[in-house]
N, C-alpha and C positions, 0 to 999 in steps of 0.2 A: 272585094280584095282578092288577089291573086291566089290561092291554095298556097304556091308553094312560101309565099311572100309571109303569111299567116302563119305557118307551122315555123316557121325561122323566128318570126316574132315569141311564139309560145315557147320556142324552144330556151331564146337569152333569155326571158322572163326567170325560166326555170332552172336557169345555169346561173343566173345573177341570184335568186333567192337560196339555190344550194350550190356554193361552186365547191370545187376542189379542196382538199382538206389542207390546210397550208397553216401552217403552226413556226412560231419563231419564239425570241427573249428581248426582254428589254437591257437593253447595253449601257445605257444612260439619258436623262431627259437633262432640257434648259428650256425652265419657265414652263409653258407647257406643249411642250415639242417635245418626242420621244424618240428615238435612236433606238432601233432592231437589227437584232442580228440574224441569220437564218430567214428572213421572211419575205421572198421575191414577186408580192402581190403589185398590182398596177396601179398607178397612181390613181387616184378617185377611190379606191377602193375603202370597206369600210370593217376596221377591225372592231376585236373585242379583246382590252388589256385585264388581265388579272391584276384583285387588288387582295390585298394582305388583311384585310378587314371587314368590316360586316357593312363598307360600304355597298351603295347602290352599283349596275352595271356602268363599266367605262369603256366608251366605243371615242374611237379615235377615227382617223382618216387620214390616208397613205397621200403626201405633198409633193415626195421628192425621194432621190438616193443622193446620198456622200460617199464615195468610195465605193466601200461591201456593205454600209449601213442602210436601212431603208426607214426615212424620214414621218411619223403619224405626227399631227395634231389633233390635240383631243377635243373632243367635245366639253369637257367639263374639266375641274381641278385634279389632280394626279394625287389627292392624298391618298396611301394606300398603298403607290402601288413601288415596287421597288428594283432594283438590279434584279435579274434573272427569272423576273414575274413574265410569265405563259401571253403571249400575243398571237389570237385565233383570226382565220380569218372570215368573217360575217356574210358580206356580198360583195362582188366585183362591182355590179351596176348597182346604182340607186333606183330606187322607183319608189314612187308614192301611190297612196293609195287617194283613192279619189272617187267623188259620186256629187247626184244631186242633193244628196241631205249633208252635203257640205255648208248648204245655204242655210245662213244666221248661226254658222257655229265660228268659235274661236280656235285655232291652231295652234302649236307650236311648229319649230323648223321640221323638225319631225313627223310632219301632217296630222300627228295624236291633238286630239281635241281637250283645251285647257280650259272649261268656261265647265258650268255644274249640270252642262246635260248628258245623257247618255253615250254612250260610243257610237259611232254610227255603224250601218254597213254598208261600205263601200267597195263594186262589185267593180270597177277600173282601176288599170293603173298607167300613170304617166312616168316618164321618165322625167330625174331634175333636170339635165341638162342637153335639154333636145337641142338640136339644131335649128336656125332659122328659117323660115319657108324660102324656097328656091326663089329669090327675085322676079324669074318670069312667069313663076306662078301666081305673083302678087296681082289683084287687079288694081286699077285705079279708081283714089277713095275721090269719089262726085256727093255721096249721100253727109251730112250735118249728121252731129251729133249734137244733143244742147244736153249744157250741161247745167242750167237751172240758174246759172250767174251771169246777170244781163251785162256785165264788162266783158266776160270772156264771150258768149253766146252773139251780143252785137258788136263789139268790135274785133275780135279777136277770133271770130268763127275756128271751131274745133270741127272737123271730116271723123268720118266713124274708119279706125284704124291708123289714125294720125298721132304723132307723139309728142309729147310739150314737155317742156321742162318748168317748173317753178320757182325760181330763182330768191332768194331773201336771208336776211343773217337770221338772228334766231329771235324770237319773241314777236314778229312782226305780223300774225296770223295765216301761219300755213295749215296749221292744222283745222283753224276756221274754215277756212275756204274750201278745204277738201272735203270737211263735214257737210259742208252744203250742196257740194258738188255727187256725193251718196245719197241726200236726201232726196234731192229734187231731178237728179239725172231722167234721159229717156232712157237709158242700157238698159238690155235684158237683166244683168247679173254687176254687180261691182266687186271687187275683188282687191282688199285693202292689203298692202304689208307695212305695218310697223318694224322698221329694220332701226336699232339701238336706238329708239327711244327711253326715256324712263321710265321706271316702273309704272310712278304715279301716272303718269299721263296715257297709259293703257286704259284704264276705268274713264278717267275724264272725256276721252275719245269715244269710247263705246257706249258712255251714257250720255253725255252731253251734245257732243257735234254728230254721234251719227243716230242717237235715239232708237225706239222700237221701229218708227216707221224705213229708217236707212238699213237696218239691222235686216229687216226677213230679208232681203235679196244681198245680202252681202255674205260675203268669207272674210275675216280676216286674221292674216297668219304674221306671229308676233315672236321676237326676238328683241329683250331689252339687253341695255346700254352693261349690265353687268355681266354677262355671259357671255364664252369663249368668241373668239370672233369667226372660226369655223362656224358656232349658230346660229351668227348675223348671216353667215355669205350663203349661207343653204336655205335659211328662211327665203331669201330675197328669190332663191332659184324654186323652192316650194311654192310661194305665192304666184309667178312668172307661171308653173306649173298649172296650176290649179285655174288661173284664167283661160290658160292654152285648152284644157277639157274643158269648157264649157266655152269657148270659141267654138272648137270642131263638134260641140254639139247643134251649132247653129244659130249659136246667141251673139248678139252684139254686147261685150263686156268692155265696161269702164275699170281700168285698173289703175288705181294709185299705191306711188311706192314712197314713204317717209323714212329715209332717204337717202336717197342715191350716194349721198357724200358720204354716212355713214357707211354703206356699201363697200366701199372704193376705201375708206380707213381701215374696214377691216380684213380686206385684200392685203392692203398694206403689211397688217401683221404679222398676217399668213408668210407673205410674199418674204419680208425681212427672216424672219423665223427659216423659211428654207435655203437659205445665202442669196437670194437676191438682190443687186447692187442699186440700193438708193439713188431714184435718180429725182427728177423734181421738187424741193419741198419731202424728201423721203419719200416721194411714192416709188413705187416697183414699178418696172414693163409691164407686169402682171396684170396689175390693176387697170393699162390703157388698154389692155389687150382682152380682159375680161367684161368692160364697159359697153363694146359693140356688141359684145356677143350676147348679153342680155338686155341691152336696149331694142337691137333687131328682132328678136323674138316676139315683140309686139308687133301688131300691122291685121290690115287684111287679108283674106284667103276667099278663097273659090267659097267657103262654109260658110263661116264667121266673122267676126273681126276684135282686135281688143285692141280699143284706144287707151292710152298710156299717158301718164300725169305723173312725171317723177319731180319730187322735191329734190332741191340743190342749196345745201349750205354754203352761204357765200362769209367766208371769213372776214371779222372789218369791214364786211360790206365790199369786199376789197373784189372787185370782177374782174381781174385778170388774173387769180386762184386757178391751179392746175386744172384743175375737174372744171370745176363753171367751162374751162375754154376749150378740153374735152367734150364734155357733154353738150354745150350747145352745136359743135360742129356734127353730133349726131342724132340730133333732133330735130322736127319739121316747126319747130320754133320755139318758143320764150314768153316766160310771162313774169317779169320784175316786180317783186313785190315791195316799195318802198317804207321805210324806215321812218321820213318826212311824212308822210301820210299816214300814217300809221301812228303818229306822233300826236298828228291831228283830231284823231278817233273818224277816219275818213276808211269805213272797212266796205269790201276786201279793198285795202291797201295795193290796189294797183296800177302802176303807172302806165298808161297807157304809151306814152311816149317813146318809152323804152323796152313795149314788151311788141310781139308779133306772131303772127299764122301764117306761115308760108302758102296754107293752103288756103286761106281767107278768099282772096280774088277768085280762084277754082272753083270752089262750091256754092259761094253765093251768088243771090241773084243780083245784076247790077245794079238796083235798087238799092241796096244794101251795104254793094259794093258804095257804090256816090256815096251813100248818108254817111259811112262810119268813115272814107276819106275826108270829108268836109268835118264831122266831127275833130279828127288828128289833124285838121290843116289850121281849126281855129282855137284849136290846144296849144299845137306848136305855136302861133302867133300871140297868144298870151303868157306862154311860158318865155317869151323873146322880151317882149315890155311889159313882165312883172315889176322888175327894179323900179322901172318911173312910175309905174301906175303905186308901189306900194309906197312911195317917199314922194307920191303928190305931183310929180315934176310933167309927168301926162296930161295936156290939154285936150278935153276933148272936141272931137273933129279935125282934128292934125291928122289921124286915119282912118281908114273906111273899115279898114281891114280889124285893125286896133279896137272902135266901140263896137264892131259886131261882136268880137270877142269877149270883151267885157260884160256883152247884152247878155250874150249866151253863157258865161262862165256857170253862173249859179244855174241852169237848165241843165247843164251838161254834169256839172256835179250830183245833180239829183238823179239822174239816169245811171250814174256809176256807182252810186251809191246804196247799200243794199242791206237791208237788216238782216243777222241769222235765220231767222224764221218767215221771209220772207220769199216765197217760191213764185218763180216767173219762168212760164212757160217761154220755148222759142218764140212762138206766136205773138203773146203777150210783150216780149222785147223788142222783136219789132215792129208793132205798133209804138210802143213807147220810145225807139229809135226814130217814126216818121212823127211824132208827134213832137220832137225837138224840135223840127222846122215848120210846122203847121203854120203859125203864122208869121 
């Protein structure tokens, strides 16, 4: 690195952890937005509110200005703190701290570790909210990644530094399939964010879907469903974070985010809280403007790469939902998780019909390419004469196309079909992709 490029970096580090002494009042809160007077710190910035009680510390962060007032949302509840309470100010920049004995610990949005082991020491630090890699610095993703679920892996091929979204309302198994998608991955490192989930379902995910063996090579940084929604939107930038170091250490990282919709709601709050004008369904500008900016941040690099699995609440099921049509225009594709399958106890519940890899035909081999076309060709042809075939009204040899479908339905469901605990190598998928047509 450049001398002069290095001592400028060391230097904001050092101006972001001590900046300027900058002191104001609180003038009035609504909800938990605060109103200062005196305090002309830059937005992102991140205060510390006095409180009147032998509560804990309250750090806020600088949204916006009204007029002369300048706008914090807090990180937690404001009891405590009152008209004319001391507002200091903490750091300009954000950074987190960050290292390899991040690996198998639990986080909070604050990168402080919530799980019963030690503090670690973490001798790097990353910025929340870097910028995305320059476009032309990106190379092109040719190398697979498998991610251990022979739906996604044969027909859905995922590229190392590709981004998916995972599309499904809620109870339909997202968080199954991400579980198995940390166990059995090839990634160097996985890199989970719980962004407002429930409490309960914190432990349930850390013991059940990702276990001891998911767990040594994973991070995962957690902000539940009951804390400020400033907690949700910095987790999701701390996790995003935390991948990015161990990309540019050289690792290939699997990151998934549960989920993005959540994300994007708590923008919303943010957004509305600072006067900005509902626009979709109540979302803010904010929220579409802040969706690229951490979706991009995934990808390959000249170093590393980290492939990206964001969950997507789809409300009612309902896919024409502001974000779903958002997000999938900025992702290298889709994976629909059905509701009707899912009904059936047919897991992971995924439609193949409706879900896609932009980068599919790209990285694989034609071989691959043919089988899992032919596969979607004799899906689709039996998803066209279910109706007859289910009310009997299907003769068969009326089509060629019709009983090969029928032949293969039950072979094709067993290939998509996949126990929790049931790990299948890339290799091992596709043999059991050519072994659909073997005879």
């Amino acid at each position: 690195m450049n001398t002069s490029v290095f001592l400028n970096n060391i230097l904001e580090q050092i101006q972001s952890v001590a900046p300027a002494r900058i002191i104001g009042s609180v003038v009035r809160t609504e909800g938990t937005t605060v109103s200062a007077v005196g305090f002309p710190a830059p937005i992102g910035a991140i205060a510390r509110i006095e409180r009147h009680d032998d509560s804990d510390e309250l750090l806020a962060e600088v949204i916006g200005f009204r007029d002369n007032l300048t706008l914090l949302y807090s990180y937690s509840d404001l009891k405590g703190v009152r008209r004319g309470a001391k507002i200091e100010l903490v750091k300009t920049t954000p950074w987190l701290a960050v290292g390899d004995e991040l690996l198998g610990r639990v986080l909070d949005a604050f990168g402080r570790t919530i799980d019963s082991g030690p503090a670690p020491v973490l001798p790097s630090r990353m910025r929340y909210d870097n910028n995305a890699p320059d476009p032309f610095s990106r190379p092109r993703i040719q190398s697979i990644l498998s991610t251990g679920v022979r739906a996604i892996d044969g027909i859905l091929t995922c590229g190392q530094g590709q981004r998916l979204g995972i599309f499904a309302g809620s109870g339909v198994g997202k968080s199954v399939t991400l579980g198995m998608m940390t166990r059995y991955t090839d990634a160097d490192v996985v890199v989970v964010g719980l962004i407002g989930e429930r409490g309960r379902e914190v432990n349930d995910f850390l013991e059940r879907e990702l276990g001891d063996e998911g767990r040594k090579k994973s991070v995962v940084i957690v902000s539940t469903s009951n804390e400020p929604p400033m907690m949700r939107v910095r987790a999701a930038y701390a996790a995003m974070a935390v991948a990015e170091y161990f990309r540019d250490q050289g690792k290939n990282v699997l990151f998934l985010m549960d989920s993005l919709t959540r994300f994007a709601m708590a923008q919303r709050e943010i957004g509305l809280a600072a006067g900005e004008p509902p626009t979709s369904r109540g979302y803010t500008p904010s929220v579409f403007a802040l969706l690229p900016r951490l979706v991009e941040r995934a990808g390959r690099t000249n170093v590393g790469s980290i492939t990206a699995f964001f969950t997507v609440l789809v409300e009612g099921d309902d896919k024409q939902d502001p974000i779903c049509d958002a997000v999938r225009g900025l992702l290298d594709g889709h994976i629909w998780l059905s509701r009707k399958l899912s009904g059936r106890g047919f897991y992971p519940a995924i439609d193949i019909l409706e879900s896609i890899s932009r980068l599919a035909s790209t990285i694989c081999s034609e071989e691959q390419t043919k089988l899992a076309g032919e596969v979607r060709r004799l899906m689709g042809v039996y998803a066209d004469a279910e109706d007859l075939i289910s009310v009997g009204a299907y003769r068969s040899g009326s089509s060629r196309d019709i009983d090969r479908a029928m032949e293969m339905k039950p072979r094709i469901d067993a290939f998509l079909r996949q126990q929790i605990n049931e790990k299948s190598s890339f290799n091992e998928t596709l043999e059991s992709l050519r072994g659909l047509f073997a005879n």
